[in-house]
C-alpha positions in Angstrom: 6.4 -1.9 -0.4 3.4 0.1 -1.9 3.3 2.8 0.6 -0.2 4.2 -1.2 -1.4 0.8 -0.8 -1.0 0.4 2.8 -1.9 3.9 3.7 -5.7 2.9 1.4 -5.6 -0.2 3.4 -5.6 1.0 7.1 -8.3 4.5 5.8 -11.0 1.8 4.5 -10.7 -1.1 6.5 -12.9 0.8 9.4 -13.9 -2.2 11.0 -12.4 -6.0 10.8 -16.0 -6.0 8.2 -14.0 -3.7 6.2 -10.4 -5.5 7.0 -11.5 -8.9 5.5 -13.5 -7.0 2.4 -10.4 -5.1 1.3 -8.0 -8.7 2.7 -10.3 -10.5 0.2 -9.9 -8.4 -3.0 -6.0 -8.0 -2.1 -5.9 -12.1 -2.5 -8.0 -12.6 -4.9 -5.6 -10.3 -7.4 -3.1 -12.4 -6.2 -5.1 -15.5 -7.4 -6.3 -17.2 -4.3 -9.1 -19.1 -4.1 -12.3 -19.1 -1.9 -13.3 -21.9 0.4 -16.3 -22.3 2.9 -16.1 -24.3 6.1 -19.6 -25.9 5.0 -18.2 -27.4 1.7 -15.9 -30.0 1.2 -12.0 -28.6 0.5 -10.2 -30.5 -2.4 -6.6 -28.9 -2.6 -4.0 -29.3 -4.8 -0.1 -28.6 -4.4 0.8 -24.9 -5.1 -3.0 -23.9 -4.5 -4.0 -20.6 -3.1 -7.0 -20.4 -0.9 -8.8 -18.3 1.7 -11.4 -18.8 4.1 -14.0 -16.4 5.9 -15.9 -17.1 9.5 -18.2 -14.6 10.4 -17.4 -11.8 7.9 -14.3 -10.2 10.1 -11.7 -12.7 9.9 -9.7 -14.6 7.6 -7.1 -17.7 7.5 -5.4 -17.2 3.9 -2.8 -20.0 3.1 -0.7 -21.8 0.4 -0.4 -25.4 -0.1 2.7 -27.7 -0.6 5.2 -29.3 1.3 4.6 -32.2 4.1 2.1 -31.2 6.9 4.0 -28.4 8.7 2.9 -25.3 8.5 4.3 -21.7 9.0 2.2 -19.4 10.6 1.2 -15.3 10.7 -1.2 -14.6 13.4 -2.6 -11.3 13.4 -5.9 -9.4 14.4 -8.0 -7.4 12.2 -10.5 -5.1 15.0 -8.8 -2.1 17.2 -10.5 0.0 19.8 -13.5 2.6 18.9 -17.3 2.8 20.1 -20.0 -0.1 19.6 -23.5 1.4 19.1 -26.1 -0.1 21.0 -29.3 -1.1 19.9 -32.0 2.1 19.3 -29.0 4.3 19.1 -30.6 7.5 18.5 -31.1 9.6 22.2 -32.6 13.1 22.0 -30.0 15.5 24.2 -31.2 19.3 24.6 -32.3 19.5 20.8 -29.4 17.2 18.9 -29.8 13.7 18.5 -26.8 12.0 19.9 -25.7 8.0 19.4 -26.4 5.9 22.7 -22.9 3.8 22.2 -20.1 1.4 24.5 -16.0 1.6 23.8 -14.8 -1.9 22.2 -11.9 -2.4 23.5 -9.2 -0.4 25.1 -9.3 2.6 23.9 -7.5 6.0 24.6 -10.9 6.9 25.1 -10.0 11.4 25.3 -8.1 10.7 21.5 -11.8 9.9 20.2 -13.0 13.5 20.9 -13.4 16.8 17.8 -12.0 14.2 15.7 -14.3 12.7 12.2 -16.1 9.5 12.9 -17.6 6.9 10.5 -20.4 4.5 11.3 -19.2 1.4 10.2 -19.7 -2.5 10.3 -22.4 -4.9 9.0 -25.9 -4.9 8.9 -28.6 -8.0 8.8 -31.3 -7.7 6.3 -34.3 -9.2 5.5 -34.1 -10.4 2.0 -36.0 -12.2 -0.1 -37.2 -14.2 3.0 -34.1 -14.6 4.0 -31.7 -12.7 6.7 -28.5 -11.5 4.6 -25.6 -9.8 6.2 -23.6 -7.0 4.3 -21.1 -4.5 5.1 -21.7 -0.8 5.3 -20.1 2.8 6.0 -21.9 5.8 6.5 -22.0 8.7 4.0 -21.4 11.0 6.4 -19.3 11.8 9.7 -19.9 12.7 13.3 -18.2 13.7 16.1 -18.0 13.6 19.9 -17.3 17.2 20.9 -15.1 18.2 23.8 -17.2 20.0 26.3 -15.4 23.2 26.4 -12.2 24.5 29.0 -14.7 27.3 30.5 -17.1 24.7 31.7 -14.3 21.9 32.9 -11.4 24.2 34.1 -9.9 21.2 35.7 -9.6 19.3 31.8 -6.1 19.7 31.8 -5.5 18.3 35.2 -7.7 15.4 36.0 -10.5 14.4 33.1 -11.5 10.5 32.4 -14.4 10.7 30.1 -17.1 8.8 31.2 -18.2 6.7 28.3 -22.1 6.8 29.1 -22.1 10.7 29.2 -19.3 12.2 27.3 -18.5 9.6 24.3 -21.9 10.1 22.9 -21.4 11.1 18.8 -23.5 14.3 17.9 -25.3 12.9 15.3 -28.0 15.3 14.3 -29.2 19.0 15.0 -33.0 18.1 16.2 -34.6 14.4 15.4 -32.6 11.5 13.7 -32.6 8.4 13.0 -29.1 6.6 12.4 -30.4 3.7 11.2 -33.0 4.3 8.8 -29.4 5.5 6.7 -28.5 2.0 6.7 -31.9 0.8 5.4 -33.4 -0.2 8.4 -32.0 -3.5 9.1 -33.4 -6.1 11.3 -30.1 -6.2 13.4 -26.6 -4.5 13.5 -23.0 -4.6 14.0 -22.2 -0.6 14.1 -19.1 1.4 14.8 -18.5 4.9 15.5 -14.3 4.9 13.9 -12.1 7.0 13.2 -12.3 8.4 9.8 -9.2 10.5 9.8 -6.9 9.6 6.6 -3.7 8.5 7.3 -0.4 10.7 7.0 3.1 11.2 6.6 4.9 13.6 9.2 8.3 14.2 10.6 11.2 15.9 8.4 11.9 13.2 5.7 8.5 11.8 5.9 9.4 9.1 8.3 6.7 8.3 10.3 3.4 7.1 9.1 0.2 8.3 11.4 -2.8 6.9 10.9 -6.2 4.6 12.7 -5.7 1.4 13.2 -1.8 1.1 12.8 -2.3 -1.9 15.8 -3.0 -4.3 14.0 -3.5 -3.6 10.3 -0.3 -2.9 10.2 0.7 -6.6 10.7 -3.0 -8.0 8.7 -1.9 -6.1 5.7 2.2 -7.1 6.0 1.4 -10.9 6.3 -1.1 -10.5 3.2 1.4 -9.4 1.3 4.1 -11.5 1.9 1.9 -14.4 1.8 0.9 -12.9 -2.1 4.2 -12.7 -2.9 4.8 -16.1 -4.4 8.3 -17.1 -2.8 5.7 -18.8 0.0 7.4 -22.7 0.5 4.8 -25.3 1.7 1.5 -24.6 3.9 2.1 -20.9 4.7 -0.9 -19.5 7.1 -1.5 -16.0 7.4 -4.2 -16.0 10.6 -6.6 -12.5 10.4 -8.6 -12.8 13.7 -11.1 -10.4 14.8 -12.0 -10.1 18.7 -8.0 -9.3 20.0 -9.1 -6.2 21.8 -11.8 -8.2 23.3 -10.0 -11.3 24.6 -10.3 -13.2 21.0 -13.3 -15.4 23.1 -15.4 -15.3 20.0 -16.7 -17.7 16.8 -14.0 -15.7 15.3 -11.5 -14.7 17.6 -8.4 -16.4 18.3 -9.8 -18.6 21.4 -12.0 -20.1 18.9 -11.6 -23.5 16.8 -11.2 -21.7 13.1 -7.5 -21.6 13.6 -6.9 -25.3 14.5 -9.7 -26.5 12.4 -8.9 -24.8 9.5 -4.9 -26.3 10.3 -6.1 -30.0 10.5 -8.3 -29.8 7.4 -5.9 -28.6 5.3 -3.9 -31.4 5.9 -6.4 -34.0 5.9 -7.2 -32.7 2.3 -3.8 -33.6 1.1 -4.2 -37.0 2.3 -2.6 -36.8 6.1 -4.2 -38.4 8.7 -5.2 -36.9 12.0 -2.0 -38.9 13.7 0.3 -37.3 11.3 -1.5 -33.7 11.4 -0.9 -33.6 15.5 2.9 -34.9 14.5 3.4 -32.0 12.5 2.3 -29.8 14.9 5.9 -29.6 17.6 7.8 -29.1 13.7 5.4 -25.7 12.8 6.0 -22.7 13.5 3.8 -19.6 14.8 4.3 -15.6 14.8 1.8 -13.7 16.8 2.2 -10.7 15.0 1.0 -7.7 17.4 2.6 -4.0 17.8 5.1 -2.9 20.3 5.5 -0.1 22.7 8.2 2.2 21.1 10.2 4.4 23.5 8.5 7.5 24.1 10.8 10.7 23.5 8.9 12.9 26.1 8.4 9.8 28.5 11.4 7.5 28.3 11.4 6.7 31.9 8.2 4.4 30.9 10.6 1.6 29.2 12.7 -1.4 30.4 16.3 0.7 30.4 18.3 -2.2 29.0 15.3 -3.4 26.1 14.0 -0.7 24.5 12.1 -0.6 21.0 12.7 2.2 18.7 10.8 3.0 15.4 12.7 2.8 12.5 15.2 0.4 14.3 13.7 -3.2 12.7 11.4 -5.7 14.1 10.4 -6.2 17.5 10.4 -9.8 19.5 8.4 -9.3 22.6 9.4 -11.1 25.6 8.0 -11.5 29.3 8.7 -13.7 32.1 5.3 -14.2 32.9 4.2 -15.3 29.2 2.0 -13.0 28.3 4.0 -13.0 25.1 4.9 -16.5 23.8 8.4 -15.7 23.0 11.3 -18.3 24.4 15.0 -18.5 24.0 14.5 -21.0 21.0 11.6 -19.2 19.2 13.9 -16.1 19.3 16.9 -17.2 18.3 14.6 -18.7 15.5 13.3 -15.2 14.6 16.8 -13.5 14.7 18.3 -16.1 12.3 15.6 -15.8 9.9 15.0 -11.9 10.0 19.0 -11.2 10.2 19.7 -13.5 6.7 17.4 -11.1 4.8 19.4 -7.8 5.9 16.0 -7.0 8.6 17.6 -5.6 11.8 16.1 -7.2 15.0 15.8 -5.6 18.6 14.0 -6.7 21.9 11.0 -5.4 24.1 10.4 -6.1 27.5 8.3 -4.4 30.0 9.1 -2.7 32.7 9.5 -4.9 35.6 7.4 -2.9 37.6 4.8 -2.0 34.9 1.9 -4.6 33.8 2.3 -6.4 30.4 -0.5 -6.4 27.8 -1.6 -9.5 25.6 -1.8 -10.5 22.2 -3.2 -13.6 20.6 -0.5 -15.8 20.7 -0.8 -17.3 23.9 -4.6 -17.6 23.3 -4.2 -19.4 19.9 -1.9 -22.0 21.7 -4.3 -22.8 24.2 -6.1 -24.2 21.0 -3.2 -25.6 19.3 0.4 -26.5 20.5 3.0 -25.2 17.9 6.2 -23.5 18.5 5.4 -19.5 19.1 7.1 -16.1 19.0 5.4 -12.6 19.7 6.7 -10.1 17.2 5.7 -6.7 15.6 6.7 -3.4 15.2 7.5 -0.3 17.2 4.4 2.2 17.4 3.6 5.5 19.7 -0.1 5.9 20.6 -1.2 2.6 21.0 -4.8 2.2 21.5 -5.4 6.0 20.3 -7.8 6.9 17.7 -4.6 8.1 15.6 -1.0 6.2 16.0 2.3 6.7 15.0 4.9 4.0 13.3 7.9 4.3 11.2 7.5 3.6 7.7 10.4 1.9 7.1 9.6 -0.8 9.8 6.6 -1.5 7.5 8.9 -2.3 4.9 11.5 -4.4 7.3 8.2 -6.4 8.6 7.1 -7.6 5.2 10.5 -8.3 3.5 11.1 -10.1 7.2 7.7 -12.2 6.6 8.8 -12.9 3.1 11.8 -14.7 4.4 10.3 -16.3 6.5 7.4 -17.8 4.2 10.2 -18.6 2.2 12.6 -20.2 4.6 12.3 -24.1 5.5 12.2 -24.4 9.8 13.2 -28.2 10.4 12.7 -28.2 14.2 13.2 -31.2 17.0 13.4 -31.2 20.9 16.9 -29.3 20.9 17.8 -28.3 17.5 16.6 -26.3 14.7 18.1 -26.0 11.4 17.0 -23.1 9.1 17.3 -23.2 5.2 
């Protein structure tokens, strides 16, 4: 694994804008191929390809084979603050940023810490309305109010997002958006801009923004680029995760299924053999896991416990918020355990509630054979989290093999090659 690589990968993709920008000119060094949903697709075997919806997410894939396909499902936007519309509000004699959180953030992990604005903007063109990306020149931050003034900080203290996550923008009058050229409209973030870093004795552990879930965009990119890929390999970027994925471009939308059925129907399959292909695919919802805490272990299951640096993680839950069953698992283990990648379990606590991820959304829009997986961070949800490196490199070698392996399912039996 390029270590250097990754760590530029999670400090510029700021946004899921930024994700698919720096996704794109990953594959197209590789030699993949654009496509547009408006234009007609013409594929040939061994083809490379890529497609966009909406600027912040991305189905890459590889052609050959019958009509099953092998699937990486991962999501390219993470928690921060949304600025609203007329951002700039005049506090006391600084101009602060009126924004919302996106998402679930660790909301008191976004305070004294360097922001970027970040996102797309909609400009008038030539007549036309165009849509670019952009990131701010400059920083701000969202400064603590200090101990003196909130004694009981320490203690009790939930930010309020209205009145305390407000960036400090500017001393006296400003105006955020004339920076970005004045557009007509706006998709801005306030993100993290700290860089990513190695910490712990031997440089073990990689800290950084964004770890959930560019962690897993960036692993199945890679694999995918590799060139060991065997048939229709999909490697599924969707943006709106941290939202509920109920988006043009989240996974509750049609671009995963669409962009499925297509492919096949441009090798010639009709839609009859396209839906029979379907039980014989297979689908990893790539998401992040909860490692064990060292100063809270009480908060994980005491018999199924994820640890960084101890291999890849299969998520499991009763309730199926993760899509994981005995068959997809063992598929996973088989798969991950040829290659030399050690394997361990995560369930909740039985008394604690589970989160989601987009697997069980994507198979409300299309019914293939699923298994939640990803890796063990600390600091989920927090402007800064904590993963082991050498789980990065166990995930994409894993996600090579897999690529690379041939899945032959039926009702009761799968055979692995």
């Amino acid at each position: 694994m390029d270590h250097e690589s990754l760590l530029r990968f999670l400090e510029t993709s700021y946004t899921a804008y930024q994700a698919v920008e720096n996704a794109e000119r990953m594959l197209k060094d590789a030699g993949f191929c654009e496509l547009s949903e408006r234009d007609e697709w013409c594929l040939r075997d061994g083809g490379k390809y890529y497609v966009v919806r909406g600027g912040s997410s991305l189905i890459a894939f590889t052609v050959g084979g019958d009509a099953r396909c092998k699937i990486v499902a991962s999501h390219t936007d993470s928690p921060c603050l949304k600025l609203k519309e007329r951002p700039a509000l005049k506090r006391a004699g600084f101009t602060v940023l009126n924004a919302e959180t996106y998402g679930g953030g660790i909301l008191y992990s976004f305070f004294d810490r360097p922001l970027k604005l970040a996102g797309r903007v909609v400009k008038e063109v030539d007549g036309a309305l165009r849509s670019e990306n952009a990131v701010s020149p400059f920083c701000v931050v969202v400064p603590s109010l200090a101990i003196h003034m909130n004694r009981e900080v320490n203690d009790k203290f939930a930010p309020n997002p209205q009145t305390d996550l407000l960036p400090l923008f500017s001393a006296g009058e400003g105006d955020p958006i004339a920076a970005f050229g004045n557009p007509v409209s706006y998709d801005l973030y306030a993100v993290c801009a700290e860089k990513p870093f190695l910490c712990g004795e031997k440089r073990e552990f990689l800290c950084s923004p964004r770890i959930d879930n560019l962690t897993s965009v960036y692993t199945s990119l890679r694999a995918l680029c590799d060139g060991k890929a065997q048939g229709i390999c999909v490697a599924a970027c969707l943006d709106s995760e941290e939202v509920g994925s109920r988006t043009l471009q989240g996974a509750g939308s049609d671009f995963l299924s669409h962009t499925l059925l297509r492919i096949a129907q441009a090798r010639g399959c009709s839609q009859e053999e396209f839906y029979r292909a379907l039980p014989s695919s297979f689908l990893l919802s790539l998401d992040n896991a909860h490692s064990v805490h060292p100063n809270r272990p009480e908060k994980c299951d005491p018999t199924n416990q994820a640890t960084m640096g101890k291999g890849v993680v299969i998520k499991m839950h009763a309730d199926r918020a993760y899509t994981t069953d005995a068959l997809t698992s063992a598929v996973v283990k088989t798969v991950f355990r040829k290659t030399g990648v050690p394997v361990q379990t995560f369930f909740n606590r039985s008394d604690m509630r589970s989160g989601g991820t987009l697997g069980a959304i994507s198979l409300g829009q299309i019914g293939i054979p699923s298994a939640d997986i990803g890796l063990a961070q600390l600091a989920m949800h927090s402007a800064v989290e904590t993963v082991a490196l050498s789980d990065c490199e166990y995930l994409e070698q894993a996600l090579r093999a897999y690529y690379a392996s041939d899945i032959l399912i039926s009702d009761d039996r799968v055979e692995i090659r």
